[in-house]
C-alpha positions in Angstrom: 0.0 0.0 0.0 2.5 2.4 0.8 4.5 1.7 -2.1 0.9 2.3 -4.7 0.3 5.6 -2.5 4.2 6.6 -3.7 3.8 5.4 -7.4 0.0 6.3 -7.9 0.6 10.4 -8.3 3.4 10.2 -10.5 1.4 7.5 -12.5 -1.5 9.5 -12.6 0.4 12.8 -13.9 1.9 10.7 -16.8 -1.8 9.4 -17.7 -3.0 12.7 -17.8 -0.3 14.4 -19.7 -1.0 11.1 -22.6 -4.4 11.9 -21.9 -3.8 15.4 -22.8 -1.5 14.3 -25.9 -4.0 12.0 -27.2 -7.2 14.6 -27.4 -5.1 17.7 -29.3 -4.1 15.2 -31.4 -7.8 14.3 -31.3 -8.6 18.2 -31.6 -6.3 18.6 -35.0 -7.9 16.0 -36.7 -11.2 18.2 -37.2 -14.3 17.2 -37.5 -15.6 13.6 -38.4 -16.2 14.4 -42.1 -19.8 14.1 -43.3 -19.7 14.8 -47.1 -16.8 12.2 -48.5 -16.7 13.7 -51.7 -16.3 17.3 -50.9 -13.8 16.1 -48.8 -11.9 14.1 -50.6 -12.2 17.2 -53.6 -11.1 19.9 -50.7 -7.8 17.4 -50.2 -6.9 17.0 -54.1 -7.3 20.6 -54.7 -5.2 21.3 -52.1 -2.8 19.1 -53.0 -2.4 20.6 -56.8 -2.3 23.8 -55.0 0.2 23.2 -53.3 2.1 21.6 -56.4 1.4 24.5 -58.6 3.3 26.9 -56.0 5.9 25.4 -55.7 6.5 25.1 -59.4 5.5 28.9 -59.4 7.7 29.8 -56.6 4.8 31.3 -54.7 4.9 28.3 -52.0 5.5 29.3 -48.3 7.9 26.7 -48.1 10.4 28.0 -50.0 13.9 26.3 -50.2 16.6 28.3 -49.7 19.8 25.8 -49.6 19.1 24.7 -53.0 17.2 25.2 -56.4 13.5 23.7 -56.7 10.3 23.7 -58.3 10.1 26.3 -60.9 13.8 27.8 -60.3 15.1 24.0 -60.7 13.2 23.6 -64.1 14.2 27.2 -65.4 17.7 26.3 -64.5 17.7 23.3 -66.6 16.5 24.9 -69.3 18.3 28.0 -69.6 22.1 26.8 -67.9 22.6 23.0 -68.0 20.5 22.4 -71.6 22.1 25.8 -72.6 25.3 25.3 -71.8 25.4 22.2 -73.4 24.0 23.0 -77.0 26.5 26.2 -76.8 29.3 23.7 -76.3 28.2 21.6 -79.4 30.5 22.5 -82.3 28.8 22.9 -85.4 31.8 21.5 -87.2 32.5 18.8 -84.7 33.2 15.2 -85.5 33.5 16.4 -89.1 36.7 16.2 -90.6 38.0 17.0 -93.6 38.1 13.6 -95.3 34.6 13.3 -94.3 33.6 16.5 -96.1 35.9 15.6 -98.9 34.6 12.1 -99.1 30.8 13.3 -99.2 31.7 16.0 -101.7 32.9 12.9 -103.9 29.8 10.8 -103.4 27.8 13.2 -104.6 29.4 14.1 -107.7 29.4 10.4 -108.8 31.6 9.8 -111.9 32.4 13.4 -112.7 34.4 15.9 -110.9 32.3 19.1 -109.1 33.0 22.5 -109.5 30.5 23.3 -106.8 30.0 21.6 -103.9 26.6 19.8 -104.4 23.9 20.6 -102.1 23.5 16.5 -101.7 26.5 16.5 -100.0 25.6 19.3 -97.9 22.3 18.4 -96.6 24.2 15.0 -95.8 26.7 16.9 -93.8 24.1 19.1 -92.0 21.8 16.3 -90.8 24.4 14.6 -89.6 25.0 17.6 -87.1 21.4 17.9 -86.6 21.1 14.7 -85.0 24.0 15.2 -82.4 20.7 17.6 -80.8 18.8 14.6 -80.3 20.4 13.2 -77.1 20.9 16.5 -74.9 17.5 17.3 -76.0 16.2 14.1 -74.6 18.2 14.3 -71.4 16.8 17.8 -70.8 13.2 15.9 -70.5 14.7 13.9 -68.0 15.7 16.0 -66.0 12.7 17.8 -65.9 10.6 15.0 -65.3 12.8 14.2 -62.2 12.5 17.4 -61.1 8.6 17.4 -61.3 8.8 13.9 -59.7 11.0 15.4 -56.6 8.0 18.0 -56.6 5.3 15.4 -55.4 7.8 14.7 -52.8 8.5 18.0 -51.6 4.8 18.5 -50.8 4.5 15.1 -49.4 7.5 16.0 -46.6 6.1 19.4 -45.7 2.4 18.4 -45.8 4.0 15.4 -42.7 5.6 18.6 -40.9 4.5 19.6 -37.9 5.5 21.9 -35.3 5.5 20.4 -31.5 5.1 22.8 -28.7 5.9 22.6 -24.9 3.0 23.1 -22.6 -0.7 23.2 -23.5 -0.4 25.0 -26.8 0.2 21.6 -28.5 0.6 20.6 -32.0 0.0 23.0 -34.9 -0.8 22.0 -38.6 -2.1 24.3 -41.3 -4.9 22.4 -42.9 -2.8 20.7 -45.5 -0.5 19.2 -42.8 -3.8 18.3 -40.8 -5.5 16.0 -43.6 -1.8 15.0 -44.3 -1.6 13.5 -40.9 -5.4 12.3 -40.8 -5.2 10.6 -43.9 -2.0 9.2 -44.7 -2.8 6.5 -46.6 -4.5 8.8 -49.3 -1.7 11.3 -49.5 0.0 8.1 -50.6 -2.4 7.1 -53.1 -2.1 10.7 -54.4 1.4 10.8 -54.8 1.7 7.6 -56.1 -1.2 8.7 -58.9 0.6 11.7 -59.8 3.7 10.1 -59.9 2.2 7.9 -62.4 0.9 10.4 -64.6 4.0 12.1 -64.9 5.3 8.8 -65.4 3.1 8.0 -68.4 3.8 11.8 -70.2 7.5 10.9 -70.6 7.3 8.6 -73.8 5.4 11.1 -75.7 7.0 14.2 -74.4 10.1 12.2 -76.0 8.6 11.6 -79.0 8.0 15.0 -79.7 11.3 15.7 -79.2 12.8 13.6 -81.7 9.6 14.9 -83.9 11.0 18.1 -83.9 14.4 16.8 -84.6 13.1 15.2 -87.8 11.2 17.6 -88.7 14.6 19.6 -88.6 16.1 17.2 -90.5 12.8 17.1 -93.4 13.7 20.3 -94.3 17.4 22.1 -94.5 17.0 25.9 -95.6 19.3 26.1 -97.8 
């Protein structure tokens, strides 16, 4: 007995505190939700919110130890796809044999005075191509970027901010659902994921569309 009358206030305190714990918790969870659908609409529309600031830089979670979103993409257009078709020589890879040679295969039998436009378009879609492959790894490195996107909103939709005392937790209302229902946040990123997914094949066909196009047709 006298050991229980030691133990039981301390025990009781701790009980009350989890008790405490447990109904905030309780408390940030809202509302038992009564219209499913609006629900669930209110939680996808905040969601693409969410994803459309951050590609727009107007997200109040804005990174500021590295490049994301919107900046990220606009950087990879602009410096690393840049850079790299300003490093392409237009006369790389072509040496003068290989001129020389296509020169000859276009004149057939008879020596040219000019240098046939055969031979030049040959030349020139030769170079073309060599804007296939950076063109195609700028795609994916934007779709990478847009994939780290769905993350970023996942990880700051789980943050929350813990505080001493009886002020509790905190959540805006993104972080809220985010913690009431997990299991759909999942589902949503894994959907989007999945779209992006499925947009990369044809976003690369287009690419290499324009790229033939290109090589249809050399203004000369």
């Amino acid at each position: 007995m006298h050991h229980i009358r030691e133990c039981l206030p301390q025990l009781k305190m701790r009980v009350n505190v989890l008790i405490a714990q447990c109904q905030t918790l309780l408390n940030s969870y809202g509302e038992p939700v009564q219209d499913y659908g609006s629900t669930l609409l209110q939680i996808i529309t905040r969601f693409a919110t969410a994803y459309t600031t951050t590609i727009e830089g107007t997200s109040r979670n804005i990174e500021t130890s590295e490049l994301c979103g919107g900046a990220r993409i606009c950087y990879i257009f602009h410096e690393t796809f840049g850079r790299v078709l300003e490093s392409i020589d237009p006369l790389g890879d072509l040496t003068q044999l290989d001129i020389l040679t296509a020169i000859r295969n276009a004149t057939g039998p008879r020596p040219a005075l000019f240098v046939p436009e055969v031979s030049f378009e040959l030349l020139v879609k030769k170079q073309i191509r060599r804007l296939e492959e950076p063109s195609l790894r700028c795609v994916e490195l934007v779709h990478e970027e847009l994939q780290r996107i769905v993350q970023h909103c996942g990880i700051h939709t789980q943050q929350f901010l813990v505080m001493s005392g009886a002020i509790g937790y905190f959540f805006d209302k993104l972080q809220q659902e985010m913690q009431r229902f997990p299991r759909l946040y999942d589902k949503i990123n894994e959907v989007v994921s999945n779209v992006l997914k499925s947009r990369l094949k044809p976003t690369n066909e287009i690419v290499e569309n324009l790229v033939a196009i290109e090589l249809a047709y050399i203004n000369t």
